[in-house]
N, C-alpha and C positions, 0 to 999 in steps of 0.2 A: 488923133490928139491924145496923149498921153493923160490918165486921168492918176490923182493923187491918191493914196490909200486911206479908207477913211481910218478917222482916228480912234486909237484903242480904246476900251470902255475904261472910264473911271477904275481904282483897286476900290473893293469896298473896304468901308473903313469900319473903326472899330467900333461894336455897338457903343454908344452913351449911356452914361448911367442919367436918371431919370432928370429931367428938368427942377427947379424948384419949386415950382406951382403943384407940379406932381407928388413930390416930399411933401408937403403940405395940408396936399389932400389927404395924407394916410396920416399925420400925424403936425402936429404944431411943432415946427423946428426952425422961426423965423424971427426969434426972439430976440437971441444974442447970439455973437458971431465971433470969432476968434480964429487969429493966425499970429504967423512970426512970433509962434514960443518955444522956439527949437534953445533959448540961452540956457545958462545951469540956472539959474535965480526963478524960472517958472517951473520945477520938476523936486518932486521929493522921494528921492530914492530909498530904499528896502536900504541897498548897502554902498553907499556913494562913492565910494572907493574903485569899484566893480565898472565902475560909468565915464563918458564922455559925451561934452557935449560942445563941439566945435563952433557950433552959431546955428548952421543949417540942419544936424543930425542929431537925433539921440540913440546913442551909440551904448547898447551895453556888451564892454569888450570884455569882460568876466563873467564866467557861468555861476549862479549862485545857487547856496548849499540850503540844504534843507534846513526849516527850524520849527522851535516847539509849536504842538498847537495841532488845527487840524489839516490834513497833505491837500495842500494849495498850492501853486506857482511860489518856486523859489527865491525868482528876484525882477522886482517890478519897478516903477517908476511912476507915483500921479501925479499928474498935472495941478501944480495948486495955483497957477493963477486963477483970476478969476473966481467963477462963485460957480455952486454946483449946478448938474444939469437934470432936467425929468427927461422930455422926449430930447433924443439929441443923434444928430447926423457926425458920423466919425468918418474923415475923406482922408488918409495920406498914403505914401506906398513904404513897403515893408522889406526886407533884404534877411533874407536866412546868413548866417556867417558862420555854420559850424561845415565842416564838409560833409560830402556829399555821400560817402560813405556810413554816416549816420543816419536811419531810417528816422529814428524817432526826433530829429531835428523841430525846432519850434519857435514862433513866437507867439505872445501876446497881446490881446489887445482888452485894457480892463474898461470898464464903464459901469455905472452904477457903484463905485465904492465911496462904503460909509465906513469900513474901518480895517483894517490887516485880516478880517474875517469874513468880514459882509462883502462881497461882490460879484459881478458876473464876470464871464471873460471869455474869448474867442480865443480859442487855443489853433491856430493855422501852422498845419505843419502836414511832413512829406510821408509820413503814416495815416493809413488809416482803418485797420485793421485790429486794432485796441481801445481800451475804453475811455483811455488815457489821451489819447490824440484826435484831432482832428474836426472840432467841437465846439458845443456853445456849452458852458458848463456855470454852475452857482457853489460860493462856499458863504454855507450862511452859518456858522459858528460850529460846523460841521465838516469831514472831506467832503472834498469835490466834488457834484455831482454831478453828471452829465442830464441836458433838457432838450437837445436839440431834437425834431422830428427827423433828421437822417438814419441816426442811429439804429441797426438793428443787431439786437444782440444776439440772436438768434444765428446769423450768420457771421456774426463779431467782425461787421463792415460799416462804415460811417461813407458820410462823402466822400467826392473825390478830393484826393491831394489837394490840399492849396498852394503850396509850393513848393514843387519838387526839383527846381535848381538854384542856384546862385544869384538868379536876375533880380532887381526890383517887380512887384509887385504892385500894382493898383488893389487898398481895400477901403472897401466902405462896408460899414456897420450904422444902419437904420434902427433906433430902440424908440420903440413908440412907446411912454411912459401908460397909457390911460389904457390902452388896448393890451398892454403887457406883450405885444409882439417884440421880436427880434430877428432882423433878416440880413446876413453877410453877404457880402458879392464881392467876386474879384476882377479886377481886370476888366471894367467896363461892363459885364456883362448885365442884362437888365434882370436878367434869371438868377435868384439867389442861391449863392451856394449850400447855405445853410439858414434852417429857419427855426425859431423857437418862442414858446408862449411861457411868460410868468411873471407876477405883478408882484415878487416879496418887495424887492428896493423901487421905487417911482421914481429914484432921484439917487444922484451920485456924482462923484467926479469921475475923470478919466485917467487911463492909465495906458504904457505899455512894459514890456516886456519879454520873458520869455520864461517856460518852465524851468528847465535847468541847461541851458545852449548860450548862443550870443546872438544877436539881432541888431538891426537897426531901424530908424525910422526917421522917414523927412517927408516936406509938403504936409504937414498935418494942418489940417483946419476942421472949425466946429462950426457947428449952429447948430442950436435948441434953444428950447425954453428954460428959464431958470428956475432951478428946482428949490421945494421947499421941502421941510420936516424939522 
């Protein structure tokens, strides 16, 4: 009697990023919750012109130019609905739009800003190999600096690439206000790609962006706690 072949094992799938019990545990981010603000009427642009925003994308289809002050990201986008955040969970995916022939290709992702000088921001891009890319960085009325523990200058190498082609992207960004952690991860993975400690802002709104490329971003949603100062 003929027998059947058994059946092939399950594909594994892709790891999850952590449950929300687990977000919780390292940090209070179940306060307030926010989605569906891809419109133009919840985002305040650097230079509006530069921008699109269709319904579901924030789309910056113009690279922006450098301006006075201290050398921070070119041209950004916060988020003003809503009211600011301390610890706050960042979940949407991200698309590089410069080609691929650009090493230093980039976007954005701000959090913790109080004002065109105060912020943090995860610079995700297809470099990594300068000091300029690839990084958890702070401009606090100062240039950029770089805080991430990847970083070693010694061999002037950071983590790996976060996106080194054209595809969407899965990012989350974890900023636990009290503990001054910060931890990125892409693509599901539970392992962060990048980590950093520093307690100057406990509180900020969001943003994206890019240094000086074009970007987009959709599926963005939040939860944190609502920040004070």
């Amino acid at each position: 009697m003929a027998c059947s072949a058994p059946p092939d094992p399950p594909a594994p799938s892709d790891p999850s990023p952590p449950q929300r019990d687990e977000v919780a545990a390292a940090c209070d981010v179940d306060d307030t919750t926010m989605t569906d603000v891809m419109t133009a009427d919840n985002w305040a642009p650097v230079t509006a012109g530069k921008w699109r925003f269709p319904g579901t994308e924030a789309i910056l289809a113009e690279a922006g130019t450098e301006r006075p002050g201290p050398r921070r990201p070119f041209e950004y986008a916060v988020l003003s609905a809503g009211s600011e955040f301390g610890s706050v969970q960042i979940e949407g995916e991200v698309q590089l739009d410069s080609t691929l022939d650009d090493s230093a290709r980039d976007a954005i992702i701000v959090f913790g800003y109080r004002s065109d000088t105060e912020f943090y921001y995860v610079h995700l891009s297809t470099a990594n190999t300068s000091y300029a890319h690839n990084g958890i960085f702070i401009v606090n009325n100062t240039d950029r600096r770089r805080i991430d523990d990847q970083w070693d200058a010694s061999r002037k190498k950071g983590a790996a690439p976060a996106i080194p082609d054209k595809r969407w992207h899965r990012v989350r960004v974890l900023r636990c206000a009290d503990l001054g952690t910060i931890a990125v991860y892409l693509d599901g993975s539970r392992t962060p790609l990048m980590t950093a400690t520093n307690t100057s802002f406990d509180s900020g709104r969001v943003g994206f962006g890019s240094f000086d490329n074009t970007a987009r971003l959709r599926n963005l949603s939040l939860a944190g706690s609502a920040g004070t100062r």
